[in-house]
C-alpha positions in Angstrom: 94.0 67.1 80.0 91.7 68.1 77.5 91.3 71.9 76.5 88.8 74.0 77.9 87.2 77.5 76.7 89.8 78.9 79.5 92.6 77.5 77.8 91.2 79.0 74.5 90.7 82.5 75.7 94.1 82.1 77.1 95.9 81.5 73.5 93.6 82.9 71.0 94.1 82.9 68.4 95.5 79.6 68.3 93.7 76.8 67.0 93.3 73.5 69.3 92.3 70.2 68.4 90.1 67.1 69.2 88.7 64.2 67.0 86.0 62.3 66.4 85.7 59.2 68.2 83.6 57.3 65.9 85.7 58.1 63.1 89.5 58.7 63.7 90.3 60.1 60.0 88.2 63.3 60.8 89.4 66.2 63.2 88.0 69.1 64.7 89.8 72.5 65.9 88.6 75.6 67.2 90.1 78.7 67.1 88.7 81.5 69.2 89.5 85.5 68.9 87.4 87.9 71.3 87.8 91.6 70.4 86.2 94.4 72.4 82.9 94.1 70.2 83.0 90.5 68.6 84.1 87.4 69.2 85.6 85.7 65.7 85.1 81.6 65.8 86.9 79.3 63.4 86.1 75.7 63.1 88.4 73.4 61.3 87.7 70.4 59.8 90.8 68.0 59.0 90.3 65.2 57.1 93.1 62.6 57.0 94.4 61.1 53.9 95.9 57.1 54.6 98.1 54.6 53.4 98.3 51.3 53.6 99.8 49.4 56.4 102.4 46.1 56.3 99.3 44.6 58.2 96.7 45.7 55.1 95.0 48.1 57.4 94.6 51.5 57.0 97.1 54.2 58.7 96.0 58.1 58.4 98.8 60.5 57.9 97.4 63.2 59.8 97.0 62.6 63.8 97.7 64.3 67.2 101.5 64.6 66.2 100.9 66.4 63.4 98.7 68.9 64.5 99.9 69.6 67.7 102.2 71.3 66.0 99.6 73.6 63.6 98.1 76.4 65.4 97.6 78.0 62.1 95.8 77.6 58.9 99.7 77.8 57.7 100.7 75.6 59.8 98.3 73.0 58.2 99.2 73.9 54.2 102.7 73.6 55.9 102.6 70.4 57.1 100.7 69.0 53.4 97.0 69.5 54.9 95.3 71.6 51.7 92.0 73.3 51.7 89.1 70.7 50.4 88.5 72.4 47.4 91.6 70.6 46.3 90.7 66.8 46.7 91.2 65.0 43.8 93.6 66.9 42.4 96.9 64.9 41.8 99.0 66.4 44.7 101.7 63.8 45.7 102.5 66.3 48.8 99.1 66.5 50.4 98.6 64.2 53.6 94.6 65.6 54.3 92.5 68.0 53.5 90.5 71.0 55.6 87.4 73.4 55.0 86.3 75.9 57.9 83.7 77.7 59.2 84.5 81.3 60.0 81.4 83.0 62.5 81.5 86.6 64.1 79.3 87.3 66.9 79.0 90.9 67.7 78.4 92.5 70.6 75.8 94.8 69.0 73.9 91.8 68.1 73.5 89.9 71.8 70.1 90.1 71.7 69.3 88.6 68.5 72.0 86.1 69.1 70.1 85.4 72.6 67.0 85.0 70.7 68.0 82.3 67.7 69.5 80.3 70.6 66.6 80.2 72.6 64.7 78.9 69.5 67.1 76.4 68.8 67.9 74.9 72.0 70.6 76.8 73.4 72.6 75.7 70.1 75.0 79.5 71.1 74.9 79.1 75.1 78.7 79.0 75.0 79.2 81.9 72.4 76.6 84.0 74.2 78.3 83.3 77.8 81.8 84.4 76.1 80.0 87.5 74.7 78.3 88.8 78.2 82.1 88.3 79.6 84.4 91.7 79.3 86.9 90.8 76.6 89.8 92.1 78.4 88.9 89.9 81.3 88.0 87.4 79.8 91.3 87.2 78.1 93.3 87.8 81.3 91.2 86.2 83.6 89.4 83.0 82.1 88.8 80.7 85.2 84.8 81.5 84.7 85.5 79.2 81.6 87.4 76.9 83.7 84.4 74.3 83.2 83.4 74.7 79.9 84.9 71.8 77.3 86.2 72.3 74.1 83.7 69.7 73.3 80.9 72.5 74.5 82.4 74.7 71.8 82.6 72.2 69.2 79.0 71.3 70.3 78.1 75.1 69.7 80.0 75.7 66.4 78.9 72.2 64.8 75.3 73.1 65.8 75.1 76.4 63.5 75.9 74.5 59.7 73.6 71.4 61.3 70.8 74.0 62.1 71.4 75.6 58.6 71.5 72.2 57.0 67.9 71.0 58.7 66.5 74.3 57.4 66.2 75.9 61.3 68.7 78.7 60.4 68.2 80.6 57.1 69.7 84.1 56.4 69.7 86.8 58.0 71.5 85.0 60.6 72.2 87.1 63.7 75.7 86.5 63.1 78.2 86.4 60.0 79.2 82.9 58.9 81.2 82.0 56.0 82.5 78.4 54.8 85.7 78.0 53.6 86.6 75.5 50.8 84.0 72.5 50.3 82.6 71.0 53.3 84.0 67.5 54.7 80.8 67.0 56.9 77.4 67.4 56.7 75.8 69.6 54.6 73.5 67.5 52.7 70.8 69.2 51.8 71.3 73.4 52.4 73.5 74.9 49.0 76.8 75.1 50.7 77.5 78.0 48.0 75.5 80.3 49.9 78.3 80.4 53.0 81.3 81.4 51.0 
């Protein structure tokens, strides 16, 4: 059974993982840590580096197996997966490579958050559903988020660098965002620079 928002509450902070149907070599993970004022989002991106099989197809090294057992960004470097910024490099040991996007939504900033996502198409109704819940209960008592996918996460989180990228989202944003390492995805035409 797929993870759910419930499930992350449940075991933040540890990251969970899903991939991309359309192309298996790229995975996704969320990582979800809801304080008393803010909630702290991480997206992972995993892309997998491959070999080539006794058949002459492709085989990834990095699938389900592998991270189900990374709940960490230390778990990942552990198991050969090194930030982005590192492709290319001549490292024998590295199996894939990651970046992520780190956002804080504060509780002191509902309001605007309310307001960017209204202009945007709801692109924060998870985040802003999360952020009216108490975090204690949420944490404690998360069947409220029974229903709500990882995929409506992911859908949330992969909206904010696609908004950005279109031009839709400029600084300030209501909320803090930071990219880590180079980005594996999109980004094709706002200076990626900027979100470090």
């Amino acid at each position: 059974m797929a993870a759910t928002v419930q499930t992350l509450l449940e075991n933040q902070p540890d990251i969970f993982w899903g991939s991309y149907h359309d192309d298996p070599n790229y995975h996704f993970g969320i990582s979800l840590n809801y304080r008393e004022d803010m909630l702290i989002l991480l997206a992972v991106y995993v892309m997998s580096d491959c070999i080539e099989n006794e058949d002459g197809g492709e085989e990834m090294l990095v699938g389900p197996e592998v991270l189900s057992e990374c709940y960490t960004i230390e778990d990942l470097e552990k198991h050969g997966i090194v930030l982005s910024d590192l492709m290319g490099e001549d490292d024998a040991e590295a199996i894939g490579w990651y970046c992520a996007e780190l956002s804080v939504f504060k509780k002191s900033d509902l309001d605007a958050i309310r307001e960017s996502s209204a202009r945007l198409d709801g692109y924060l109704d998870t985040v802003i559903s999360i952020l009216e819940a108490d975090a204690e209960e949420a944490a404690t008592d998360a069947e409220a988020f029974e229903d709500v996918s990882f995929f409506d996460m992911q859908h949330d989180l992969e909206a904010i660098p696609t908004n950005i990228d279109d031009g839709a989202l400029a600084k300030p944003l209501p909320f803090e965002f930071r990219l880590v390492g180079d980005a594996l995805l999109g980004w094709q035409s706002a200076d990626e620079s900027e979100y470090r």
